[in-house]
Structures are given as C-alpha cells and as structure tokens.
N, C-alpha and C positions, 0 to 999 in steps of 0.2 A: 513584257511579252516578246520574245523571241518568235519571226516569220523566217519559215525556210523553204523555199520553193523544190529543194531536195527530196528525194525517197529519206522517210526518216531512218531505214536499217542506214545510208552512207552519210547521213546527217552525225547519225548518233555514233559511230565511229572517232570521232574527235571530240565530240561535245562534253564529256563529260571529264576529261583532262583538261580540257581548253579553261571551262565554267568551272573548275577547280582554284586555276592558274590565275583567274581572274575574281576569287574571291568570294563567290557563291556558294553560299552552306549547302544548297541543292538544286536537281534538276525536276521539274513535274512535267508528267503526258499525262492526258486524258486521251485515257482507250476505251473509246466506247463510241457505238455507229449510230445515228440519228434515229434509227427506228426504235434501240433501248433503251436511247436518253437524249429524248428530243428533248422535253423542260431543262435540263442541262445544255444542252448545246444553245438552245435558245435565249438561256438566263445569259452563256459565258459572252455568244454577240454582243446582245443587248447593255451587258453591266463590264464590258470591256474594259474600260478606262477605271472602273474601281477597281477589277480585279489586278490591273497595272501596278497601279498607287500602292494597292496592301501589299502587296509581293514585291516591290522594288527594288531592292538591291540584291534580297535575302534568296529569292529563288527565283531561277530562268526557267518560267514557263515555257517548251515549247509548243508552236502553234503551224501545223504545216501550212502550205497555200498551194496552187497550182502551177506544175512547172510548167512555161511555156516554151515552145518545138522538144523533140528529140532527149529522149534520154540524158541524164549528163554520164561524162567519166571520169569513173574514178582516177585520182591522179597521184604522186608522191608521198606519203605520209598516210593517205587514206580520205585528204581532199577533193576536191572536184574541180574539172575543168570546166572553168567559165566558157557560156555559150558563147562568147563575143569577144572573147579577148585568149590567148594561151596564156593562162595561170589559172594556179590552184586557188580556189577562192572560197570563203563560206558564209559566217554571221558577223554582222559589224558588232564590234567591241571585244570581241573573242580571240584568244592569241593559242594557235597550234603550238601542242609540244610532241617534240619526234623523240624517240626514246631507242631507235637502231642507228648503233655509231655510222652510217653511213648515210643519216641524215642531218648529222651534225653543219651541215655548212646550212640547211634552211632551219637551223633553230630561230631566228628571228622573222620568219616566216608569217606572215597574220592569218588570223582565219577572216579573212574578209580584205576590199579590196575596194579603196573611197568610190572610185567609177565603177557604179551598175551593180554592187554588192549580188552575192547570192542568198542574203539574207538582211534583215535590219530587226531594229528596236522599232515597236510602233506601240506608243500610250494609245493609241483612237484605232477605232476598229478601220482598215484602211481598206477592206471588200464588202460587199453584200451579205448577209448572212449567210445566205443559202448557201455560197461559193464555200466560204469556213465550216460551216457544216457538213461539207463532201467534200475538203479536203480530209477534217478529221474522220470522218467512217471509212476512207479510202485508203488512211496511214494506219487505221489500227490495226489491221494483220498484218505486216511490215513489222511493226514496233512490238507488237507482242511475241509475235516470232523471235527477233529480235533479242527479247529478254528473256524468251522460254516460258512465258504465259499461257499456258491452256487457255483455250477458248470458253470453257466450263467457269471460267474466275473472271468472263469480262461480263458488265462493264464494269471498268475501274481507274482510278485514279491513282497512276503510278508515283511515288514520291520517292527520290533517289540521294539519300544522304554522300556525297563525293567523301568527306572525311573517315565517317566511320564505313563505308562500303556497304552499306547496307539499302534496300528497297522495301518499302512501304507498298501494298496494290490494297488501298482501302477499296469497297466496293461500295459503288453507286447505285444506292438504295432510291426507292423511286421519290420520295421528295426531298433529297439531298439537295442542298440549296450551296454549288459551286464557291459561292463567294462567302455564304459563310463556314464552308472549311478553310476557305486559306485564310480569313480571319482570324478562327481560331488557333489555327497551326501556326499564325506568327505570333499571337498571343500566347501561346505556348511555348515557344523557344526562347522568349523573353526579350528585356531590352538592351542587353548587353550586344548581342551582332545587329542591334542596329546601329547603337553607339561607335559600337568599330567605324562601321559603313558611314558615318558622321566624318569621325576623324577623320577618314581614310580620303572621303573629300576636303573635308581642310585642307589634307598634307597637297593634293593635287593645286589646291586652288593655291596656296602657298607657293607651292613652286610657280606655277604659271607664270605667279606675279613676280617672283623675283628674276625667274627668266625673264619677263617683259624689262623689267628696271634694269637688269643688269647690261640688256643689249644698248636700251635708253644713254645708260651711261657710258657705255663703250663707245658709241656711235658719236654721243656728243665728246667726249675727252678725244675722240680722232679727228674732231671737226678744229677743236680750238686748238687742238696740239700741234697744228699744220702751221700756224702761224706768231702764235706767240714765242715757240722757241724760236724762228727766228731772231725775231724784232728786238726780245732780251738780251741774245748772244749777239748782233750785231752791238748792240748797247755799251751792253759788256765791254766787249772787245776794241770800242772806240773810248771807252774810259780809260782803258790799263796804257790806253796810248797815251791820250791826257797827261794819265801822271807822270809818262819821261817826258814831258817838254812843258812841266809847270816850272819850270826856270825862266820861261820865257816871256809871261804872265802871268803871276803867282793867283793875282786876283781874278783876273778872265778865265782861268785855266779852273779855278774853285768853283765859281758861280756857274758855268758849262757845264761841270762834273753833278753841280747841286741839284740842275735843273734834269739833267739826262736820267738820276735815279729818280725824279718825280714822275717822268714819261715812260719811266721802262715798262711798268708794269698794268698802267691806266690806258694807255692806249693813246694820251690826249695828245692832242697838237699844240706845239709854243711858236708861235712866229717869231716873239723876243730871242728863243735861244737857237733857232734858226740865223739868224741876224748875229750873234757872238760867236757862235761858229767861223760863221760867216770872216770874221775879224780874228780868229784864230790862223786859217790859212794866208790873211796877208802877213801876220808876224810869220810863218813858214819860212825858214830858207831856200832856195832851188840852188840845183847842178849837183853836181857828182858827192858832194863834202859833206851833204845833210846830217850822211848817216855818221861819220866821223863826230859830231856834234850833237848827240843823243838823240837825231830825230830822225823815225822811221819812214824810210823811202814810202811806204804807199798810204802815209797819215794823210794826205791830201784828197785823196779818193777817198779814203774811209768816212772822211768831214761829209764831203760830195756826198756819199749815197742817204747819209743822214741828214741833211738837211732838205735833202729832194722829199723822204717820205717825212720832214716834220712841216712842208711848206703846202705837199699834196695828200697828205696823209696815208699812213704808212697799211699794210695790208691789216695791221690788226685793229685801228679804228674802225667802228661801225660795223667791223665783222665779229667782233665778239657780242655787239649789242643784237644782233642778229641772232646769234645761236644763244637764249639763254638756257638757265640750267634747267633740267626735265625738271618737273613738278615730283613731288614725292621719293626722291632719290634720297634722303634722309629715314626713310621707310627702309632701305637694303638691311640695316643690323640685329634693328628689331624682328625682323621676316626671317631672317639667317637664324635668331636666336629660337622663335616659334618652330620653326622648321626643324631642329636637332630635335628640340623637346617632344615635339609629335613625334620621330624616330622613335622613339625611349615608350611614351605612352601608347604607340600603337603594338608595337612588342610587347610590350604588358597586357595589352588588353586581348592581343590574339592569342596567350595562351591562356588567359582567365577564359577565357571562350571555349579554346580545345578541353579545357579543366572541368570547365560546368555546362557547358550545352550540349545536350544530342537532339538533333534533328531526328531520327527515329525513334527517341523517347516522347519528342513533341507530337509526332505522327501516331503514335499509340494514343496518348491521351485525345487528340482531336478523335480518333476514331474512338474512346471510349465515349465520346461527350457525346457522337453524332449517333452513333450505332447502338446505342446501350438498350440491351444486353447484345456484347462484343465475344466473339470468339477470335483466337489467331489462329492461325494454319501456316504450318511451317512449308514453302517452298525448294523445291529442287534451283540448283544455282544455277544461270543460264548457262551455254558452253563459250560462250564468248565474252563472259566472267567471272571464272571460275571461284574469285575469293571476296566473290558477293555474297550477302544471305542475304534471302527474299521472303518477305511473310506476307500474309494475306490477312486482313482487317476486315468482317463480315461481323453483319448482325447475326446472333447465336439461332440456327431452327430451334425454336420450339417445338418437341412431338408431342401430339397432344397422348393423353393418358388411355389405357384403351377400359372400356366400362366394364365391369364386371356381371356375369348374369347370375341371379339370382334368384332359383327354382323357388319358386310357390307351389 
C-alpha cells in the first residue's frame, strides 16, 4: 500500500511510468466517498495489512493521507516540492522517468528522498480510520477528474494495467467485499508474475551479497597487502645478495638463504638466523675495495634491517594473525555464477509474462466472479491519456418485464 500525502491529480502524474519502471503489473484507486461505501472503506482500515500481503509486489495500491501546511508545488518533471527541504520528492521505492531531452540530466532522479519522504510503503494501517476514510472521499474527485470518470460510474474501483494501457473501473456493489477482489484478481493473473517478483528478489539479494563480500575482500587484501609485500621483497632482495658473496661462506651463506625462504612468507621470527646473519657481517670486508671483490656496498645494512625486524619482529607478524580472512569469501564464484543464471531466467520469465498474462483480462474475470450477471461499458479515454482504453465492469440492470393486461 502506497501513502501519498499529495493531491492525487500531481501524485498520479509520475506514478504510473515510475510503478512501471519498477516492475508493477498495475496501479489500483478506490473512488469512492464514505457515505457510498462506508462497509468498504471500513473493511479496507480494518483488513489493511491483508490487503498489503495479497497485493505485494503485483499491484501499487494507492492510499492518499493528509497533507500537512500549504499546498505543495509542483516541480521539474511533474514532481513536487518537499515542504522542508528544495527538492523534488515523491513515494519511497519509486524511480521518476523524464521523457523531454531536457530532462535528461535528472534521469536518475528518485521519486522519493530517504529524509522525510513525501510518501512510503506501509503494511500496517499507520492513521486512525476515520483520517483514511476522508482522505479517500476527499481524493476522489481529484482522481476521477483526473482519469475522465463521470460521477454517474462512481463508486468504483479503478484497476490500471501500465503494460497493456488499459483501465478497469469495476463498480462497487454494496456487499463487495475489497479483499476479496484483490484476492481474486491475483488469483487470476496467475503464478507466473509472482514468480518473476521471487527471482527478481533473489537477483537483489544476490547482488547485495556479493556487493558485501566483494568490499570484505577488497578491504581485507588492502589491509595485508600493506605489509607482506614489503617483508617478501626486502627478503628477496637480501637473498639475491647472499648469492654473490656465497664465496665467502658456502655453508653459512646456504643455511641463511634456507632459513630466510622459511620466514618470508609465515611471518615467524628465528632468533638462530638472526644470530648467522649476525656472523655474516663480520666475514664482510669494509673500505672502499668491497665492491671490487663481489660484495655490495650496502649488504651490511640490508643484514641490519633484517635482523632488527627478525629479533623484534617484523611488521607482518601478528598483523596478519590480526586480519584473518572474511568468513564466506569462498561464496563469491558460486553467487557470481547464480547471478548470470538469474540474468538469463528472469528475461525468460518476463516475456513468458508479457506472452500470457493480461492484467485486464484478470480484472474482467474477477469482475465476472463478483458481479455476475456482468455487463462492460466501453469508456471515453481520459485527455491526459490519450492511448488508454477504459471499460467499466457493472452488475447488468435487470428491467423487469412489463405485465400484460388482459380484458375479461
């Protein structure tokens, strides 16, 4: 159930591209004023949270409420200006589409705005009845204007197919029981767009998750990459010295090199090969000659900063023991793999949808179940949509027969 504190004529202006955009077979109004269908308006209060539930994904009820201070104005695109903030704002979860190339720069534009929305999603009835009650009698001349509805065809319950452009105004017969039309009406349109609306949450909650793992592991591979590439490449790079001055100590110069590739990668500390290092710099030459005699002027420092971090231990002890690996990062390929394959099945299944569902063929058959004996009435098409067609669903008058007289 969609709440919009809006006039529903500048409500309905976007809603119905927006609730498109966002995957809704259809949009439903109830037109009709408390004094024609109080049992209705009273059922829709009271069985609120079912009427949520059966309708879920499949259709965006809306539900006006009252605006509080001042008028709003209309703004860019055909949005409205937030009381409290300069920006266009409208329903949470609903995404503006501008269609005049010189709205191109707010195509990403939301219809809604996380602080103070000018509308929300509510499962639970969030006012008093009575307030919802005279919200709705107060919208429905707005809304029916709006779609070009005589006054003579209310009350009724508008059903607005966004795919095929088509309107439904079944008429609300006096024990029409609200909740079980829109039970039937999704029993009618079948299980296939709820299935969609299944995957379509998988694929959301798929990505979430791999969004979360893949920052997991970004974050942690920046965390250990700070320091192990050091500790390796100093490693390294005091090995390849080793090997020119294993002339000097075939054995000492082996056993250093043995023990440096056992440290490079574990992080651990050797105080023993700290200590033959150690005995590495007294065999060193000093003065100018070194280098004349295969041995690189700054091997003696490079010994020094290696044996400093294997005696105090070097940045990457105990700091990789620190960061270990996120949990479930072994989950990224299988999720990556789910994630295409839903790509693939949800394109299949939304044209099996466009293929075999009409949402105003399900709105006929509810109105034959509810109204029978059903007449339709073809509708003129509002002017501010022109390449709608609007039918009316009424239970058929019966005239009764007129008697015949017959002289004696």
């Amino acid at each position: 159930m969609f709440l919009t504190p809006l006039p529903v004529d500048v409500f309905l202006a976007q809603l119905l591209s927006a609730s498109e955009a966002c995957e809704y077979m259809g949009v439903v109004l109830l037109l009709a004023r408390t004094a024609d269908s109080r049992s209705q308006h009273e059922e829709l209060t009271r069985d609120w949270t079912s009427v949520h539930d059966v309708t879920g994904p499949l259709l965006a009820v809306v539900c006006p409420v009252p605006y509080q201070g001042p008028g709003p104005t209309t703004g860019i695109g055909g949005g409205v200006y937030h009381r409290k903030h300069e920006m266009v704002a409208g329903v949470e979860g609903l995404s503006l589409n501008f269609s005049r190339a010189s709205d191109t720069s707010s195509l990403e534009t939301h219809f809604w705005r996380p602080l103070d929305p000018l509308g929300w999603k509510a499962a639970r009835r969030p006012l008093p009845p009575e307030e919802h009650q005279e919200s709705w009698t107060q919208a429905t001349t707005r809304a029916a204007l709006y779609f070009g509805i005589d006054e003579s065809l209310l009350p009724g319950i508008l059903i607005l197919s966004l795919q095929e452009h088509r309107g439904a105004l079944i008429q609300v017969a006096d024990r029409l029981s609200i909740y079980e039309l829109f039970k039937k009406l999704v029993e009618n349109i079948g299980p296939e767009p709820r299935r969609l609306e299944e995957m379509l949450q998988e694929q959301r909650t798929t990505r979430r998750r791999l969004e979360r793992l893949a920052e997991d592991a970004s974050v942690w591979r920046s965390l250990t990459r700070r320091v192990p590439i050091e500790w390796p490449a100093q490693v390294d790079a005091l090995d390849r010295r080793l090997m020119e001055i294993e002339h000097l100590d075939p054995a000492l110069v082996a056993e250093c090199r043995r023990r440096l590739n056992n440290v490079r990668d574990d992080g651990s500390s050797d105080q023993i090969l700290a200590g033959q290092l150690s005995q590495i710099i007294d065999l060193l030459p000093s003065g100018p000659g070194t280098a004349r005699i295969g041995v690189p002027r700054d091997l003696a420092r490079r010994i020094r900063r290696v044996i400093f971090k294997l005696e105090h231990g070097h940045p990457g002890i105990g700091f990789l023991q620190r960061q270990p690996v996120p949990p479930d990062l072994d989950q990224i390929p299988g999720l990556r793999s789910r994630r295409d394959q839903l790509r693939d099945e949800i394109e299949s299944k939304r044209q099996l949808v466009k293929r075999t569902v009409s949402l105003s063929e399900a709105a006929v058959k509810t109105g034959e179940e509810l109204l029978n004996p059903m007449e339709t009435i073809q509708l003129q098409p509002p002017r501010l949509l022109p390449t709608w067609t609007f039918t009316q669903l009424r239970r058929r008058q019966e005239h009764p027969q007129r008697m015949r007289q017959v002289r004696t």
